[in-house]
DOLUM-664685 format. One record per residue (C-alpha): residue number from 1; residue in one letter; x, y, z. Coordinates in Angstrom, 1 decimal, padded with zeros to 4 digits, m for minus. Example, Ala and Ser with C-alpha at 12.3 -4.5 7.8 and 13.67 -1.06 7.14 Angstrom:
     i   aa     east    north       up
     1    a    012.3   m004.5    007.8
     2    s    013.7   m001.1    007.1
***
This chain:
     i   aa     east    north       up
     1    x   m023.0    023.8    039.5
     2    x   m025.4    021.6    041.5
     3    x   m023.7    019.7    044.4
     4    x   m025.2    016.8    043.5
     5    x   m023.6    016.8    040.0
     6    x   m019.9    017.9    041.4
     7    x   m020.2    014.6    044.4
     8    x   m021.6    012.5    041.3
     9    x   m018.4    013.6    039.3
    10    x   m015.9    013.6    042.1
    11    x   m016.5    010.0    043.0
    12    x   m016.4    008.6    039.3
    13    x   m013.2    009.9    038.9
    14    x   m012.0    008.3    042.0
    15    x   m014.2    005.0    040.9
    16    x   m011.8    005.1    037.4
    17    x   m009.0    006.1    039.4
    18    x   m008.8    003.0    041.7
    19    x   m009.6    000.3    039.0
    20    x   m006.9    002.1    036.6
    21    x   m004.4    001.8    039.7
    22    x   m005.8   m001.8    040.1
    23    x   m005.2   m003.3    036.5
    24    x   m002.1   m001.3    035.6
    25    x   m000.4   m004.7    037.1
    26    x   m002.7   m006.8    034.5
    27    x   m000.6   m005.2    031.4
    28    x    002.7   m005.7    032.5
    29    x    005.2   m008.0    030.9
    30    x    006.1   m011.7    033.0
    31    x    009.0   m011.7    034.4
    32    x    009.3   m015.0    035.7
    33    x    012.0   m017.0    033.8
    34    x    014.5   m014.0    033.9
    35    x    017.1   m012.5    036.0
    36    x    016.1   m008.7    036.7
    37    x    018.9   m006.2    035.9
    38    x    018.6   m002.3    037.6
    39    x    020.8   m000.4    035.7
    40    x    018.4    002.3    035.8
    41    x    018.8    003.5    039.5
    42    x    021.8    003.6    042.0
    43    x    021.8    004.2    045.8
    44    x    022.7    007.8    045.6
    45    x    019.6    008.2    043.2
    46    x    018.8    008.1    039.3
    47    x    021.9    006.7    037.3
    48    x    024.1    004.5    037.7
    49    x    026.2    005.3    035.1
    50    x    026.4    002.0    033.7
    51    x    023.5    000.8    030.6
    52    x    023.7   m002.7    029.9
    53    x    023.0   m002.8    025.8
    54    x    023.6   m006.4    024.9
    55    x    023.1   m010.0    026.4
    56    x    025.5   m012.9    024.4
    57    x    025.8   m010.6    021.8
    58    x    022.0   m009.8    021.5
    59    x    019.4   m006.7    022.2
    60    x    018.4   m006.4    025.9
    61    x    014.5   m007.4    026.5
    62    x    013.8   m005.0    029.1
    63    x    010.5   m004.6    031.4
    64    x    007.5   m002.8    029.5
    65    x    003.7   m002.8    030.1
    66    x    000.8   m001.5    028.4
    67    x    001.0    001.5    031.1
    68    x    004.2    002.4    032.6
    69    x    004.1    001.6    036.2
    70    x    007.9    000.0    036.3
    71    x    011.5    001.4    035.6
    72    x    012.3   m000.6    032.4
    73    x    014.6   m002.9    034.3
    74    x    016.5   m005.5    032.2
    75    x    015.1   m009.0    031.7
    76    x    018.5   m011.5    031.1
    77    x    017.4   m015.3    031.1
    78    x    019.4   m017.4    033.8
    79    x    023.0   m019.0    033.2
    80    x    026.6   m017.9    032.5
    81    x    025.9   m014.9    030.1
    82    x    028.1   m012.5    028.4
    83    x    027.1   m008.9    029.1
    84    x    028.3   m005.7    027.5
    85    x    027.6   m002.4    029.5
    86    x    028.3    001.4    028.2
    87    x    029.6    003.8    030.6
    88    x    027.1    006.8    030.9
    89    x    028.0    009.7    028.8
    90    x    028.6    012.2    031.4
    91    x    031.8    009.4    032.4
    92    x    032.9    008.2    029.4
    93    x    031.0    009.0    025.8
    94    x    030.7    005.6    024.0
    95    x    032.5    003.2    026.2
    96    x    032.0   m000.2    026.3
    97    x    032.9   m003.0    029.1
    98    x    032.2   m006.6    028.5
    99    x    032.4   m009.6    031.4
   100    x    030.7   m012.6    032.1
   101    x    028.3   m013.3    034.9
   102    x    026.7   m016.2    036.1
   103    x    022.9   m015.3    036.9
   104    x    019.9   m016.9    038.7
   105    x    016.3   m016.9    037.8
   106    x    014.3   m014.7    039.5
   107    x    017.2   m012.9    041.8
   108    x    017.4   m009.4    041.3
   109    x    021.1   m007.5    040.1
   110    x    022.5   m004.3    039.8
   111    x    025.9   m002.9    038.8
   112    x    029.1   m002.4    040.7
   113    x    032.2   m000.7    040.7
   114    x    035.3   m002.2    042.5
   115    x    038.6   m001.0    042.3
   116    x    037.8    000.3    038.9
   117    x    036.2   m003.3    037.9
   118    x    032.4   m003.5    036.8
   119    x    031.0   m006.5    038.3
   120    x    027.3   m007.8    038.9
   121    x    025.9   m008.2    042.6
   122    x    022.6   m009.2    043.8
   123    x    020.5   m005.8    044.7
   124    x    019.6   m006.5    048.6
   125    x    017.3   m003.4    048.3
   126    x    014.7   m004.9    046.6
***
């Protein structure tokens, strides 16, 4: 192999490399308009054991893109909503808890467990 073929390769894969990494963010779905749910990730790492499934009653519109550069947070439009959230399996296999929270465009939530009540806070690490 001629070195000037493997330089000429090396830095065309680094030349598609940075302008894949710079329009991966192009693709992605807008969020504005929505209240982002985490109930992907907890503090003490992947899982939170809760999954929220429906939003008044409806399927969950959750973050996607055309390349997957995002955990697939949930989108929930603002306003006093109804949600229902499963329990992880490893906890309990198919059970449901429903509540009503009151949610803000364009704040950022995840799930908490108090005193054995699920509840909705805003997520301060992001």
């Amino acid at each position: 192999m001629r070195p000037r073929f493997a330089v000429t390769s090396t830095f065309m894969l680094m030349l598609i490399s940075v302008l894949y990494g710079a329009t991966c963010g192009l693709f992605e779905e807008n969020i504005d308009g929505y209240a982002v749910v985490n109930d992907v990730t907890a503090s003490r790492g992947v899982g939170s054991g809760y999954r929220l499934v429906a939003v008044d009653g409806h399927e969950v519109k959750r973050v996607r893109g055309r390349f997957i550069t995002m955990i697939p947070y949930a989108l929930v439009p603002p306003g006093k909503r109804v949600l229902s959230v499963e329990l992880d399996a490893s906890e309990s296999p198919g059970s449901m808890r429903t509540f009503v929270a009151n949610l803000q465009d364009g704040k950022r939530y995840r799930f908490k467990l108090d005193d054995d009540t699920l509840g909705i806070v805003v997520d301060s690490r992001s």
